[in-house]
LUMMAR-160648 format. One record per residue (C-alpha): residue in three letters; z, x, y. Coordinates in pm, whole numbers, plus 32768, in hexadecimal, padded with zeros to 4 digits. Layout:
REM LUMMAR-160648
alaZXY
...
//
This chain:
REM LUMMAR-160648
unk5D97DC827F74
unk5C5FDB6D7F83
unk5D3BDAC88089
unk5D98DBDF812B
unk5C34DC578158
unk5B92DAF78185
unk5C52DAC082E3
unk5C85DC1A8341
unk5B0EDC10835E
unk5AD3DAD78401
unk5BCADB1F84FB
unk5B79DC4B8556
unk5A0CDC168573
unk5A80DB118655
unk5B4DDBFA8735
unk5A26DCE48768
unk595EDBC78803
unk5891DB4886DB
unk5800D9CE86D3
unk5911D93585E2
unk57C7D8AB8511
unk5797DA0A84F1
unk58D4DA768490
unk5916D96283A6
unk57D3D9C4830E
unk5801DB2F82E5
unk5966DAF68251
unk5935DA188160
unk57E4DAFD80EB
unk58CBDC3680CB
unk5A09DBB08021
unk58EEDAF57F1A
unk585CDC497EFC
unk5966DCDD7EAC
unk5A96DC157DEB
unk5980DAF07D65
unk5889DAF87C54
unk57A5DA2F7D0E
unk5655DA9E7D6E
unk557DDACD7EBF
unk54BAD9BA7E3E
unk55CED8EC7E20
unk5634D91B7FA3
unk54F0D8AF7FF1
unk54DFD7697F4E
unk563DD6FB7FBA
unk55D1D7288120
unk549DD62B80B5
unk5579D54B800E
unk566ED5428124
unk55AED49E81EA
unk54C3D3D2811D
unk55E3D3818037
unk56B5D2B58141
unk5605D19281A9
unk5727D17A82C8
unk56B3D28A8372
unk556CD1DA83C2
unk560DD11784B1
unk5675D25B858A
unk54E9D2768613
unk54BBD0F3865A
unk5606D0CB8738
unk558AD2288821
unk544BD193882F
unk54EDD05788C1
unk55F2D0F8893E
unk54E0D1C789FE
unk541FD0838A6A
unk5520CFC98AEA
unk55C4D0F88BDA
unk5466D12E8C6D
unk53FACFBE8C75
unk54F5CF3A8D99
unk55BCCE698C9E
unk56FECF3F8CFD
unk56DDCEAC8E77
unk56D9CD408E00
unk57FBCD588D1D
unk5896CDD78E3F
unk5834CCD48F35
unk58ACCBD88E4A
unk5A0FCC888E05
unk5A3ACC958F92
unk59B9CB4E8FBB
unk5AA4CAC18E9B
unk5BE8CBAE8ED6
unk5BBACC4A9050
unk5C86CB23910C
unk5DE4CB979066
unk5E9CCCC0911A
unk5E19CDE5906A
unk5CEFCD13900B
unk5BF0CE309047
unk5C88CF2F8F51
unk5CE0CE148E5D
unk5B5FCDAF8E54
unk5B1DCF228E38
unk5BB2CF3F8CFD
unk5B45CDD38C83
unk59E4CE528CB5
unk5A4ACF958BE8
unk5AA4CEB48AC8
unk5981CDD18AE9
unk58A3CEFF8ADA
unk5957CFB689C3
unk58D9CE7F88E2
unk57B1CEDB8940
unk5785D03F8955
unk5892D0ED8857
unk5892D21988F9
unk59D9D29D89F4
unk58F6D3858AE6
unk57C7D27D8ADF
unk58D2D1538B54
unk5989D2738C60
unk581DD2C68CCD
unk57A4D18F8CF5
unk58ACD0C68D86
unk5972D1D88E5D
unk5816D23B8EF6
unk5836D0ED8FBE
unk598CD0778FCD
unk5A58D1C79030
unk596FD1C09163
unk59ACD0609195
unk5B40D0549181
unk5B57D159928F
unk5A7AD0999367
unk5B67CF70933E
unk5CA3D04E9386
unk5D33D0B49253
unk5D70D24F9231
unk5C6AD3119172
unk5D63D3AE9069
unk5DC4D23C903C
unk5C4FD1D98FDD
unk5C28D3118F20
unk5D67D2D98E54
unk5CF0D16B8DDC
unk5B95D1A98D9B
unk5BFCD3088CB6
unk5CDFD26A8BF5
unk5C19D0D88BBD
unk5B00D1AB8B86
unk5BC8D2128A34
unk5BB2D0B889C6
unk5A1CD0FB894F
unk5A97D1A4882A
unk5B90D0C087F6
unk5B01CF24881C
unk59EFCF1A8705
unk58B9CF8F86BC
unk5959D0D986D3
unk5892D1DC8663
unk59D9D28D8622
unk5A2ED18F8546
unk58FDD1AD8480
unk5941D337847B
unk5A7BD2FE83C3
unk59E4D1BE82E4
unk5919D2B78254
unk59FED3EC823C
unk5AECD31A8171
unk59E9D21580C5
unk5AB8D102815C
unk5A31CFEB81E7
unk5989CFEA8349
unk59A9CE868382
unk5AFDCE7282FD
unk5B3DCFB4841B
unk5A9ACED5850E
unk5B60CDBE84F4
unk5C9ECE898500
unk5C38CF12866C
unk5C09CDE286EE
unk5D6BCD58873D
unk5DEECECC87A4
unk5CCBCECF8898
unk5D1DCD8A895C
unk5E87CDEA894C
unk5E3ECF4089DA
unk5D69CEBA8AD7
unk5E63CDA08B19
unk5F69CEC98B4A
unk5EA0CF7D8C46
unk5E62CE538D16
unk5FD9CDD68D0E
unk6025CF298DA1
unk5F2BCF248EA1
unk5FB6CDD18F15
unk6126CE508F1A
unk60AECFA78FE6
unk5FD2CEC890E8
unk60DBCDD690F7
unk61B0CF26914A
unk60BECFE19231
unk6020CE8592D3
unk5EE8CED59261
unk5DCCCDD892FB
unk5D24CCBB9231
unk5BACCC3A9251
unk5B92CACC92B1
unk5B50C9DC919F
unk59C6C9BA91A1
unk59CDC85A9112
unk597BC78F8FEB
unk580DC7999009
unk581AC911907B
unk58ECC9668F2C
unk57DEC88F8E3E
unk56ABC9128ECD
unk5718CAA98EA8
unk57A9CA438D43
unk564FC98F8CF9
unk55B7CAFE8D7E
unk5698CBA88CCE
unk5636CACC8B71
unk5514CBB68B48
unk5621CCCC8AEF
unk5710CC418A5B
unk566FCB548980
unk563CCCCF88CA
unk57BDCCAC8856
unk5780CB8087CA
unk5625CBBA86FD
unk56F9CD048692
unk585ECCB88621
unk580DCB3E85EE
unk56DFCBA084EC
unk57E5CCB5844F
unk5942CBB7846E
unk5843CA9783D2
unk57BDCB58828A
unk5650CB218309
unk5626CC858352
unk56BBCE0482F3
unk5712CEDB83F8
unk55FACFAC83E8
unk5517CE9283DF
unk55B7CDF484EE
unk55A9CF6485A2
unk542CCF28857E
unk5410CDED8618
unk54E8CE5D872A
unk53F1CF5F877D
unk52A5CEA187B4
unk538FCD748877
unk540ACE90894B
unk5286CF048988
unk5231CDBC89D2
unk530DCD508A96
unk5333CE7A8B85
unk5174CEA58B76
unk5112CD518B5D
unk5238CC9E8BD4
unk52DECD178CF4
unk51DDCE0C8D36
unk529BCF1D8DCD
unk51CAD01D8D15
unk505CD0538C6F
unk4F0CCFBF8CCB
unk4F87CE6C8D9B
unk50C6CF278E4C
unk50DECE608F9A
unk4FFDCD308F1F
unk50B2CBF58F69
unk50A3CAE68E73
unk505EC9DD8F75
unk4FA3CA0A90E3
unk4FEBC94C9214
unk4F56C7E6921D
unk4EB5C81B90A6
unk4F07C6E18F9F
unk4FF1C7198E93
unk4E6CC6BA8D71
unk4DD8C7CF8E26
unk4ED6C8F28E2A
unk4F25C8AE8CB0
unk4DB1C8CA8C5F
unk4DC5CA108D5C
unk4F13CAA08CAE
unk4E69CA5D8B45
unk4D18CB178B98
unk4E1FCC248C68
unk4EDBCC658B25
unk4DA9CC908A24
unk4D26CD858B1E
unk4E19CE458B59
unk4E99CE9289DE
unk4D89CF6B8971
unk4D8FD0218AB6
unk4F27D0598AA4
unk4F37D13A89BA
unk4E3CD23E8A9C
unk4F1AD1D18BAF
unk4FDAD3298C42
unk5143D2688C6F
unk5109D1AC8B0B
unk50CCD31F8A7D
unk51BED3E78B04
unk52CFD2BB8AA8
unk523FD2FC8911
unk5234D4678936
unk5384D49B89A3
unk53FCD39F88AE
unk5358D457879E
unk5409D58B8823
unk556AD50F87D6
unk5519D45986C0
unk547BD5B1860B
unk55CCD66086A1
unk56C3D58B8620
unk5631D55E84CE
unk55FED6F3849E
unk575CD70E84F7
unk57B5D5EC83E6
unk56CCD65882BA
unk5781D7DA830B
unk58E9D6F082F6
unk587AD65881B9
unk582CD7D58113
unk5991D803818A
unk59EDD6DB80F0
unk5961D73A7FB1
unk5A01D8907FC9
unk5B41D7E58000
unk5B44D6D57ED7
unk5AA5D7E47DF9
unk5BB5D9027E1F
unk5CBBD7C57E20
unk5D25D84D7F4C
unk5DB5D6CC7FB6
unk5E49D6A97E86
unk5F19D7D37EAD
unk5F6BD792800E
unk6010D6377FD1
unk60C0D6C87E81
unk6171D7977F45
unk61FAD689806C
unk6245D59D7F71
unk6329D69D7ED6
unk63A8D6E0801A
unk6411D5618003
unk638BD5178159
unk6396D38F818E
unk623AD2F78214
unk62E9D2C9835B
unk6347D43D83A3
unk61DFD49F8300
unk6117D3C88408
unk620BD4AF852E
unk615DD5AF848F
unk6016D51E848C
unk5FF4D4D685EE
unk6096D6238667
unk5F95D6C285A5
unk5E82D5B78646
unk5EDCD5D987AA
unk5EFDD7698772
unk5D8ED75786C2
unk5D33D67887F6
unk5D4FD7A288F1
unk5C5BD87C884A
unk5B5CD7AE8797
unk5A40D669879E
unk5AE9D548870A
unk59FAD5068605
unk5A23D68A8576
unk5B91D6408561
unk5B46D4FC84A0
unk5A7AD59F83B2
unk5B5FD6E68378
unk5CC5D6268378
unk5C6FD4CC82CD
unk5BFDD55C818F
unk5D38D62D8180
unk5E53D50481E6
unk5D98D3E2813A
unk5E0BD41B7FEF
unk5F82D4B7809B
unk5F8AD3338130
unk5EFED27F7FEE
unk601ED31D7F3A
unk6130D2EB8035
unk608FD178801D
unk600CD1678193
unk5EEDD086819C
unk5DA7D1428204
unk5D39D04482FA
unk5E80D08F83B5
unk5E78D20B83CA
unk5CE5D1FD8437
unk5D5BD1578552
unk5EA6D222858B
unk5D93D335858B
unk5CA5D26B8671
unk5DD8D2948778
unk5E1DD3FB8762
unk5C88D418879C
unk5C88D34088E1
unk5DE1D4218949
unk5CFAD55988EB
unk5BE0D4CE89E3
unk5CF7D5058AED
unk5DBDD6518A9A
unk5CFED7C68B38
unk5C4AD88A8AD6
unk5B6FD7B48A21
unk5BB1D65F8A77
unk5A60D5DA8A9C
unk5AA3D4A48BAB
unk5B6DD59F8C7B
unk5A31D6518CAF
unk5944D5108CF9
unk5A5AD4828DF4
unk5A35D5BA8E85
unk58CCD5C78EAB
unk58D6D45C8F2F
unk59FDD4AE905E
unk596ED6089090
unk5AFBD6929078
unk5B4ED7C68F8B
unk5C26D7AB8E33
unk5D8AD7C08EE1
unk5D3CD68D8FA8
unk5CBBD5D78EC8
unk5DD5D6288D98
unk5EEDD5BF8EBC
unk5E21D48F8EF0
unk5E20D4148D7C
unk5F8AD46D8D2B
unk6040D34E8D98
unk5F5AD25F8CD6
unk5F73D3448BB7
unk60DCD2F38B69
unk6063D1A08B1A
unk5F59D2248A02
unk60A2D2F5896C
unk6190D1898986
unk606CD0AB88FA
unk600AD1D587F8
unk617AD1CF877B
unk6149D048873E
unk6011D0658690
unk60D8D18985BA
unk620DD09F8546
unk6170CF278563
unk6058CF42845D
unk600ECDD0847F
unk5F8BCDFA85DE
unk5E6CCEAE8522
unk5E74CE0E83E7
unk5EB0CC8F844E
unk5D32CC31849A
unk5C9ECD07834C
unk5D9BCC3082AF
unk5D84CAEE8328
unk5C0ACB0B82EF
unk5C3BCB4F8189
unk5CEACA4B817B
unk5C1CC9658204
unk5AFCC9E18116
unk5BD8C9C07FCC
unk5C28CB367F7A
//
């Protein structure tokens, strides 16, 4: 009966419209009320400790903030200059350095819309100027833009760290090898399909061309490394590395490129002036313009709409948590996996199940709700069936950047469309030959744990555990 009312509530404030935060909220609320002994009192201090309690989640605000910076601040254009630049001569080169720039901005960003946004914005536009088809461009940029929930920092990643209370570096370094290989994937098929369809190829710009848009492009990326080499090293948690990633991502979209805020358009050196004098000029530049950036109208609207998702996504997680609680409480887990162990289900049929009932869950809901509902419920179900937990987060990192492509709610499907101006049909026809690939490389990830698990390992390893 508890279970019974628990999800026929949630789902069916769900079908009448209601924000899932809401209806995770409001279900977990009546089924305490009326199977638990716990009090209203109670219900209000979980949701305080569910947020205060998980130091993880701390990290969710800093990478939108940067997240935020770095999509406004221009930094997407240079990674792209430099993927073209390095990538662009081979036949196919274009859409290859599309989704290189993806990846490159996923480490940066963590976020599947912010890397589809940013990127696609510029490059769809750009690959049918050079000839290739528009459902073409659309296709790759959809489906690499994926990859941003997938190449650490993932803030989906951290979602699940602290659903489970596994560790968030540990998830980290799992994503990073099923990243490059999905990328790798993606840009192998491009090459076959131009090699196919003749698609055209940019002219190799040159040694000196290729060093001086990667030394551009240093600005950005040098984020990757302060972030997963600070985390990787032991120097720094996630969240504290989350932090740091913020103010580098202020600084180096305000102050350094200058893009946005108080000196947008400044150059750093004039025509004619000596190298002494425009460092004095940059120096003065910068301590003016710090104060004055956070009045700035661009600088503002960047924190404000940070502050919008950030408040969002962690309402929807502290309502997730009460869920949680409801869950763990009524044993509702426990009972679940009793029952499919008696069924005798080996762990290879139970992770079919799994991702049927991801990529189902991926048609109708935000991939961190999904997290939060279905982790708590098959992490003890894989524990028992002795499925390492760093595997099945990022078996259910996969289903979530599948879900970011299936209707109605597939999240990139609606930014691609924004960005090419073409309705949902197009745009679903567009993505479904690249989407096969996802299905192949999440059937991989499924039944090779060591393509997830090999770096975690290898790092414990080299640490002594």
């Amino acid at each position: 009966m508890t279970i019974a009312v628990l999800f026929i509530t949630l789902f069916g404030c769900m079908l009448i419209g209601m924000p899932i935060a809401v209806a995770l909220g409001l279900s977990s609320v009546t089924t305490i009320l009326l199977f638990s002994n716990d009090s209203l009192a109670s219900i209000a201090l979980k949701l305080f400790e569910a947020t205060s309690e998980h130091y993880t989640l701390l990290a969710i605000p800093f990478f939108i903030l940067s997240s935020a910076f770095l999509s406004t601040g221009g930094v997407a254009k240079r990674l792209i200059n430099f993927a073209i630049d390095s990538v662009g001569h081979i036949r196919g080169g274009l859409a290859m350095a599309s989704v290189m720039a993806c990846m490159l901005f996923a480490a940066v960003s963590g976020s599947s819309p912010a890397t589809v946004a940013a990127i696609g914005t510029i490059v769809i536009a750009g690959m049918v100027r050079a000839g290739y088809p528009q459902s073409f461009a659309a296709g790759v940029i959809a489906n690499a833009g994926t990859l941003g929930i997938l190449i650490p920092p993932s803030i989906v990643m951290l979602v699940y760290a602290a659903a489970t209370e596994v560790s968030a570096s540990r998830m980290f370094m799992a994503g990073f090898i099923p990243g490059l290989m999905m990328g790798g994937i993606l840009m192998l098929a491009i090459y076959i399909v131009a090699r196919i369809k003749k698609l055209p190829s940019q002219p190799f710009p040159g040694v000196r061309q290729l060093a001086k848009s990667g030394a551009i492009a240093l600005g950005g990326l040098m984020l990757i490394i302060i972030v997963l080499g600070s985390i990787y090293g032991g120097v720094a948690s996630p969240t504290e590395a989350a932090a740091v990633a913020a103010v580098y991502a202020y600084l180096i979209s305000v102050l350094g490129y200058r893009d946005i805020g108080p000196l947008k358009g400044v150059a750093w050196r004039n025509e004619g002036e000596g190298l002494l004098t425009a460092s004095v000029r940059n120096l003065l530049q910068m301590l003016w313009a710090m104060p004055r950036s956070v009045s700035n109208p661009e600088v503002r609207k960047v924190l404000v709409d940070a502050s919008k998702v950030s408040m969002m996504l962690l309402f929807i997680i502290a309502n997730a948590m009460l869920f949680a609680h409801v869950l763990t409480t009524e044993r509702i887990p426990h009972s679940i996996a009793e029952i499919i162990i008696e069924w005798g289900l080996p762990a290879w049929g139970f992770l079919i199940v799994v991702n049927i009932l991801l990529l189902i869950a991926g048609n109708f809901m935000e991939p961190s709700a999904i997290l939060l509902i279905m982790a708590p419920i098959l992490f003890p179900i894989a524990t028992q069936l002795g499925i390492d937990p760093i595997h099945l987060g990022i078996i259910m990192v996969v289903n979530m950047e599948i879900g970011m492509l299936t209707p109605p709610v597939g999240l990139n499907l609606f930014v691609t469309a924004g960005i090419t101006g073409r309705n949902m049909v197009w745009v679903i026809k567009a993505c479904l030959p690249w989407l096969s690939l996802l299905l192949l490389f999440l059937m991989l990830i499924t039944y090779i744990p060591q393509i997830s698990l090999f770096l975690p390992e290898y790092i414990d390893q080299l640490n002594g555990y």
